[in-house]
Backbone as JSON, one array per atom type, in Angstrom:
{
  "sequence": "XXXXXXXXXXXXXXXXXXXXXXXXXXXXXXXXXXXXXXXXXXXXXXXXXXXXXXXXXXXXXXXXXXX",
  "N": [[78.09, -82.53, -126.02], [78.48, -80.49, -128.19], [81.33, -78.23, -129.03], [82.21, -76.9, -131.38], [83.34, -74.2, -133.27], [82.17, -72.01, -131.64], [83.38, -69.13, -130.32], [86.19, -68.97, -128.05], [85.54, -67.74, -124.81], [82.53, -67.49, -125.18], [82.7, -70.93, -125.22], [83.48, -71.63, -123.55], [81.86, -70.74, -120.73], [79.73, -72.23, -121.58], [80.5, -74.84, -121.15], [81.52, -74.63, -118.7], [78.65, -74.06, -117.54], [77.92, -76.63, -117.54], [79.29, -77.96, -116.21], [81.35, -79.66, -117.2], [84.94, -80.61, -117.21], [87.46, -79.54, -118.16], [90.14, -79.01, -120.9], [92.66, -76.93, -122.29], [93.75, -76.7, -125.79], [96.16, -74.17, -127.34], [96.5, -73.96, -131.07], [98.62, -73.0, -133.78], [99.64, -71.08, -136.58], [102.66, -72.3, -138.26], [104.38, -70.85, -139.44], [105.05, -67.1, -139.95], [103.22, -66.09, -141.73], [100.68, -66.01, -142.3], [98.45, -64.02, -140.92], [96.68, -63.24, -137.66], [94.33, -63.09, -135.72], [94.98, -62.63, -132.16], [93.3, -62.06, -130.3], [90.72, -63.23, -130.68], [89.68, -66.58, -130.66], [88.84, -69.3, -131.11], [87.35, -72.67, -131.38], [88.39, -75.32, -132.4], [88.65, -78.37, -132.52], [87.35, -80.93, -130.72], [87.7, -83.16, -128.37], [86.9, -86.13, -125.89], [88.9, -86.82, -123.43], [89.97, -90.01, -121.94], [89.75, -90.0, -118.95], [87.51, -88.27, -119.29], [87.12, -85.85, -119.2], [86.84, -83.01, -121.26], [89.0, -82.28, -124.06], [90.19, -79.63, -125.65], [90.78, -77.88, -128.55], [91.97, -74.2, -129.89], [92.27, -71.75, -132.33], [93.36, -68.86, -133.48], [91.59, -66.14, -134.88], [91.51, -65.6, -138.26], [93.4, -62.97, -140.44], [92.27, -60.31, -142.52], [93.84, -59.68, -145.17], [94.4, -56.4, -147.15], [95.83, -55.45, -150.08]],
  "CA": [[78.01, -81.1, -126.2], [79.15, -79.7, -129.7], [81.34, -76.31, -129.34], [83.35, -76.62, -132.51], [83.32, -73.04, -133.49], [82.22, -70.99, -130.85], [84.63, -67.95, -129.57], [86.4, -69.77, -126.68], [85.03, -67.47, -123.94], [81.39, -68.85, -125.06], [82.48, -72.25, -125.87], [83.89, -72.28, -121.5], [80.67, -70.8, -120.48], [79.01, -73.41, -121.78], [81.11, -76.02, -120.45], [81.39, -74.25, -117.2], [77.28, -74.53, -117.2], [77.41, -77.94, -117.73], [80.12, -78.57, -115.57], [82.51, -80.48, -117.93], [86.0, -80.39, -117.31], [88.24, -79.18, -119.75], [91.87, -78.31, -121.13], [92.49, -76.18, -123.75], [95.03, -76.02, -126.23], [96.26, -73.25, -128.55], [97.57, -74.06, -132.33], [99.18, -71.3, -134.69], [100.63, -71.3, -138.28], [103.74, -72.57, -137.89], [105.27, -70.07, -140.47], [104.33, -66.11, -139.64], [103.05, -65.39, -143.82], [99.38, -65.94, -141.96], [98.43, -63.1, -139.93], [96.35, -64.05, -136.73], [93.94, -61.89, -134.52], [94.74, -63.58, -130.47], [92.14, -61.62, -129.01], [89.39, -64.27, -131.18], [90.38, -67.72, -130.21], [87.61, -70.26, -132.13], [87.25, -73.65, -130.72], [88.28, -75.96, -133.8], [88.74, -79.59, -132.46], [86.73, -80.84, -128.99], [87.7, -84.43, -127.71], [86.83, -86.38, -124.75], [89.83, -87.88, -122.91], [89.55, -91.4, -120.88], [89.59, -89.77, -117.83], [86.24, -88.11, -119.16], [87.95, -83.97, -119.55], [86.82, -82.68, -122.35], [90.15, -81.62, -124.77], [89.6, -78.37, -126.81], [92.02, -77.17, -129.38], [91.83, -73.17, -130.12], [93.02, -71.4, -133.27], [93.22, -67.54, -133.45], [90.75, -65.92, -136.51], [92.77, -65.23, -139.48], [92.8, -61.94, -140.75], [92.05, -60.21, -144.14], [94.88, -58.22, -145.28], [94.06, -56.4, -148.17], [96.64, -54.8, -150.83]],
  "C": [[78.97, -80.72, -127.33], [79.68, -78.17, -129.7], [82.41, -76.08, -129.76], [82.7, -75.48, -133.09], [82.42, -71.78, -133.02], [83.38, -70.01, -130.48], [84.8, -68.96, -128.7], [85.66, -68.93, -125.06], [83.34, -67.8, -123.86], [81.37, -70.19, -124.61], [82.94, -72.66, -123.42], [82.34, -71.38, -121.07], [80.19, -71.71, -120.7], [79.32, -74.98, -121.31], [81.44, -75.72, -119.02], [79.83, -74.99, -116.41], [77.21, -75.64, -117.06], [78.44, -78.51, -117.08], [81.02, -80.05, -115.72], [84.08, -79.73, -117.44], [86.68, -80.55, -118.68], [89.24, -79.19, -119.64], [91.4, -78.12, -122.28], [93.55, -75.74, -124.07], [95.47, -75.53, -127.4], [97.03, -73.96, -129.8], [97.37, -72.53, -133.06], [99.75, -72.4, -135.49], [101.83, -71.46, -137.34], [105.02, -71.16, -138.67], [103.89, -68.15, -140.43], [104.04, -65.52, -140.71], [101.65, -65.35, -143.33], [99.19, -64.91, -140.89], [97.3, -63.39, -138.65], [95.99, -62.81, -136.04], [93.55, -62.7, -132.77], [93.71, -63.32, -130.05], [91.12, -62.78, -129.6], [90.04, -65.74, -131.45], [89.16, -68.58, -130.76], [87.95, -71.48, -131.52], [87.28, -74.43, -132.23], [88.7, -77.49, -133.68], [88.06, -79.98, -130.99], [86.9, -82.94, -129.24], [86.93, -84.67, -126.66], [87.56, -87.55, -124.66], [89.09, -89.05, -122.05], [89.29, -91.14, -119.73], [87.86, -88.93, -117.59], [86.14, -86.37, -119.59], [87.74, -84.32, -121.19], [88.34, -81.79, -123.5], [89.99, -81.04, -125.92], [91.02, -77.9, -127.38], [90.93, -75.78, -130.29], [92.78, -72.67, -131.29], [92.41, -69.85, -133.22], [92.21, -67.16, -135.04], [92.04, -65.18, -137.48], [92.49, -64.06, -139.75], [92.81, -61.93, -142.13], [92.97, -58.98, -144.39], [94.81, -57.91, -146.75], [95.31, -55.2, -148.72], [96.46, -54.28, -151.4]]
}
């Protein structure tokens, strides 16, 4: 199941339906010069550990800041 770049509240529906286990874990800029909207969380890496749990890494949508 492919749900590199779905919203995360899709991308767990869909893995709910299909009754995969998951974890899911957030990355951020390390340095706050990128601005970042939490509420939209994007699914941007999807493993599957040995134990069979699917491991999702989430990144917030960037914003557009205009000058």
């Amino acid at each position: 199941m492919d749900i590199i770049g779905y919203l995360l509240p899709e991308a767990e529906g869909r893995l709910k339906a299909a009754k995969v286990r998951y974890t899911i874990e957030k990355t951020a800029p390390t340095r706050d010069f990128f601005k970042v909207d939490d509420s939209q969380l994007y699914v941007i890496r999807q493993k599957i550990n040995a134990a069979g749990e699917m491991q999702i890494v989430v990144a917030a949508k960037m914003r557009k800041e205009v000058s």
